[in-house]
C-alpha positions as a Markdown table, in Angstrom:
| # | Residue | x | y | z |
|---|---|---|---|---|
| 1 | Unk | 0.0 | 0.0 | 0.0 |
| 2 | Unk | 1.4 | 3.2 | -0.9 |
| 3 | Unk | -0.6 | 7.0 | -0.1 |
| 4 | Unk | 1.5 | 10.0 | -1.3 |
| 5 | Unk | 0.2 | 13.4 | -0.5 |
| 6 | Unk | 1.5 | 16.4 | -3.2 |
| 7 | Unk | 0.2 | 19.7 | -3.5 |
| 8 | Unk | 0.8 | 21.8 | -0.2 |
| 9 | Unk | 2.7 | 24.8 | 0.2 |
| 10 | Unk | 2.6 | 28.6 | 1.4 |
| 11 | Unk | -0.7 | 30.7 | 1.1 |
| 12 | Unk | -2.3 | 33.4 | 2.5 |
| 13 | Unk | -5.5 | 33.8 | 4.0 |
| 14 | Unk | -8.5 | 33.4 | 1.8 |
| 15 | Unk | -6.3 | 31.9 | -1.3 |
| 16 | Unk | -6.8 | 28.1 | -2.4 |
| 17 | Unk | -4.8 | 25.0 | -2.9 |
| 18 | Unk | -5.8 | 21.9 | -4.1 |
| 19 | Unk | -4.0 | 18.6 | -2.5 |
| 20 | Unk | -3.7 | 15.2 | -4.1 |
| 21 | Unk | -3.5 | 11.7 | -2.8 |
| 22 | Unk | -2.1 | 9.0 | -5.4 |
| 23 | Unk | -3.2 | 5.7 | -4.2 |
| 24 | Unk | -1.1 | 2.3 | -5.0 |
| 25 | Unk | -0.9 | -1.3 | -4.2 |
| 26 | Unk | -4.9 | -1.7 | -3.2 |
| 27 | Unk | -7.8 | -1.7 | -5.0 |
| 28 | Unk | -8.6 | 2.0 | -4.3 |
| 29 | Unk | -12.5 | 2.0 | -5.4 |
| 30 | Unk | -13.1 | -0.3 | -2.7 |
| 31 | Unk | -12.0 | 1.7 | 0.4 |
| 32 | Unk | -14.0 | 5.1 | 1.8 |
| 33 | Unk | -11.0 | 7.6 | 2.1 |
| 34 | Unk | -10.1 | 10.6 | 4.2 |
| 35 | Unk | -8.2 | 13.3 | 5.0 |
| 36 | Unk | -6.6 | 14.0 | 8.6 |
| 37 | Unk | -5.3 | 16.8 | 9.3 |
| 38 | Unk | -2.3 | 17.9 | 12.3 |
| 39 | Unk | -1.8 | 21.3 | 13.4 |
| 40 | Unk | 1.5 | 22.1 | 14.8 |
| 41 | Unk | 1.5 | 21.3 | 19.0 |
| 42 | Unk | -2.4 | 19.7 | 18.4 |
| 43 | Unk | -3.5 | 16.0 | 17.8 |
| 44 | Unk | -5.1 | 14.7 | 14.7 |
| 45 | Unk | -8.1 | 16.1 | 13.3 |
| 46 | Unk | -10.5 | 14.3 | 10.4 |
| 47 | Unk | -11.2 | 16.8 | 8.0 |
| 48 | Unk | -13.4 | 14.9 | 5.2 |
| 49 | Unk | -14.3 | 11.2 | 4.3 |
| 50 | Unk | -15.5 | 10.1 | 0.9 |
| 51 | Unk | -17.4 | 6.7 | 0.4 |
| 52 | Unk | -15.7 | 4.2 | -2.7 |
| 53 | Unk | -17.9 | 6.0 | -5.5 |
| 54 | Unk | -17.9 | 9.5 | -4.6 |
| 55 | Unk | -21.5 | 9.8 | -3.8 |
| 56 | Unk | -21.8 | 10.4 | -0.3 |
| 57 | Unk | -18.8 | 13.3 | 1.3 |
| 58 | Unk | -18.8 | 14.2 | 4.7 |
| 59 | Unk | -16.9 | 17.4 | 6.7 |
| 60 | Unk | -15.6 | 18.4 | 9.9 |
| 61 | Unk | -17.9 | 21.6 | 10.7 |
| 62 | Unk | -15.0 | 23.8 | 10.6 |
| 63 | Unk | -14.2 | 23.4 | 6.4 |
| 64 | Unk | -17.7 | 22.9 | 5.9 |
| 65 | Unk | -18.6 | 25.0 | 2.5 |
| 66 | Unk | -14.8 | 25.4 | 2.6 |
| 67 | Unk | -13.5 | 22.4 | 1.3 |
| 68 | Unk | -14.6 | 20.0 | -1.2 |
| 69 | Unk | -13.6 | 16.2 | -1.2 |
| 70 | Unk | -13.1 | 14.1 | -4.2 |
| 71 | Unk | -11.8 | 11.4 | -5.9 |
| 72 | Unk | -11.0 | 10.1 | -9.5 |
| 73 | Unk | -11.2 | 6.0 | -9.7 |
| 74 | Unk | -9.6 | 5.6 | -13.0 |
| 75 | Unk | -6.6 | 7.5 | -11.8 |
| 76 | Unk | -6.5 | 6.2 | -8.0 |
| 77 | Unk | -6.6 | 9.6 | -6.6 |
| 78 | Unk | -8.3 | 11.5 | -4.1 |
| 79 | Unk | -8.3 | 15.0 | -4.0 |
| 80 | Unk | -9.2 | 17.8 | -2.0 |
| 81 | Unk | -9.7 | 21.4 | -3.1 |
| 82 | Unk | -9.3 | 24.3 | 0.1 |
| 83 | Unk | -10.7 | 27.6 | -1.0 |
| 84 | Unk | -11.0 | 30.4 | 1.6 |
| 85 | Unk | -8.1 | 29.4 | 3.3 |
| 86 | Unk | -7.4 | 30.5 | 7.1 |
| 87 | Unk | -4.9 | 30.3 | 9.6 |
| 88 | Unk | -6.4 | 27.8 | 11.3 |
| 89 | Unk | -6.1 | 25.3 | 8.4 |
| 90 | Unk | -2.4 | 25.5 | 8.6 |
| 91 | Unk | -1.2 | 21.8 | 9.5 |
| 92 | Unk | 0.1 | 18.8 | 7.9 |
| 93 | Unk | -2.9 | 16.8 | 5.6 |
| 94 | Unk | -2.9 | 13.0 | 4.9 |
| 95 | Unk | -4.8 | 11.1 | 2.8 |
| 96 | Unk | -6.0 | 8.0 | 4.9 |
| 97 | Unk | -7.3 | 4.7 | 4.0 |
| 98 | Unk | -10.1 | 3.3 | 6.2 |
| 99 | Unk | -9.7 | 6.4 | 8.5 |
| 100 | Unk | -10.6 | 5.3 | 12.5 |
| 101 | Unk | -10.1 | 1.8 | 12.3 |
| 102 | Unk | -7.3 | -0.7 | 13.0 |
| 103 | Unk | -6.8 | -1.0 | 9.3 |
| 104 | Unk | -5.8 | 2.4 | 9.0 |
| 105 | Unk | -3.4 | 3.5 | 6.5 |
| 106 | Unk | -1.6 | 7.1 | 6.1 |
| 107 | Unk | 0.7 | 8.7 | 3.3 |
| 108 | Unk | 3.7 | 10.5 | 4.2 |
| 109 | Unk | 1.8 | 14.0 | 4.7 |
| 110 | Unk | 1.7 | 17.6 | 2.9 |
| 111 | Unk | 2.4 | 20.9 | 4.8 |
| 112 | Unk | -0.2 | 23.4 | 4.4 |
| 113 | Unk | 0.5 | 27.0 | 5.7 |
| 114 | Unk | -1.8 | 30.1 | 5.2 |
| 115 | Unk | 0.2 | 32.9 | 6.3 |
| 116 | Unk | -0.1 | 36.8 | 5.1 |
């Protein structure tokens, strides 16, 4: 199983970025996924789950309207676009297979930091 986050970087408040999660060595339309995200001195916080087809997306209140959750089956990737960025949002995202349970999975991570 490999996860690999790309697409973080430096932006400031109210700008966008758009994060990717190439999936490998599973069959990746059979897993819900999710993104976790870690603020710097703070524990893990879930962000966003996707079910296997894309159909149903859930949020944590806080990106709600926000962020939108994604994913692309014939490429293996899942996806997550940040618009309105804030402070608050800086921390490092993984993409997560089979998020909160003990077949959980995590890519490497991708630093996000909104700063003026």
């Amino acid at each position: 199983v490999q996860l690999v986050e790309s697409g973080g970087g430096l932006v400031q408040p109210g700008g966008s970025l758009k994060l990717s999660c190439a999936a490998s060595g599973f069959s990746f339309d059979n897993y819900y996924m999710s993104w976790v995200r870690q603020a710097p001195g703070k524990g893990q916080e879930w962000v966003s789950t996707i079910d296997t087809d894309g159909t149903y997306t859930l949020y944590t209140d806080s990106v709600e309207g926000r962020f939108t959750v994604s994913r692309d089956n014939a490429k293996n990737t899942l996806y997550l676009q940040m618009n309105n960025l804030q402070s608050d949002d800086t921390a490092v995202y993984y993409c997560v297979k089979n998020w909160g349970t003990t077949t959980a999975y995590w890519g490497q991570g991708t630093q996000v930091t909104v700063s003026s």
